[in-house]
C-alpha angles and dihedrals in degrees: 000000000000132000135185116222120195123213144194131196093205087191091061108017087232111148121207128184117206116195103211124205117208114218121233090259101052085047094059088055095049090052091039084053098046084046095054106018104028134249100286084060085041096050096042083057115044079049093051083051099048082048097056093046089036086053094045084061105044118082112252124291088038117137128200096237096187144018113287108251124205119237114236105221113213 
C-alpha cells in the first residue's frame, strides 16, 4: 500500500509531498483489521501508518496539511 502526505512548512510557506510505503507487515494488520474491526478502523490505520513513515522522512517544522491518500496502482 502506498499513500501521498502532504506537507507544509507554515513558517516558510514551503510545500513537500512524501509518497509512504507500507511494509508487509504492516499490510497484514491493515487487512486483519478490515476483516475484525471493519474498514474505517482499517483505513485510520493504515493512514496513521503512511504519516509516521511520511514525518520520519521531512526535514523539522513540516506539518501534514491534509489527510494521506493511497495511490491506486494501475
Amino acid at each position: 500500500m502506498r499513500f501521498t502526505c502532504h506537507f507544509l512548512n507554515p513558517k516558510t510557506d514551503e510545500r513537500k509531498t512524501i509518497v509512504a510505503t507500507l511494509n508487509t507487515a504492516e499490510c497484514k494488520s491493515i487487512e486483519s483489521l478490515r476483516r475484525h474491526k471493519g474498514n474505517e478502523t482499517a483505513d485510520v490505520t493504515a493512514e496513521a501508518y503512511a504519516l509516521r513513515k511520511a514525518y520520519s522522512e521531512v526535514p523539522e517544522g513540516f506539518l501534514h496539511s491534509e489527510p494521506p491518500k493511497q495511490v491506486h496502482l494501475s
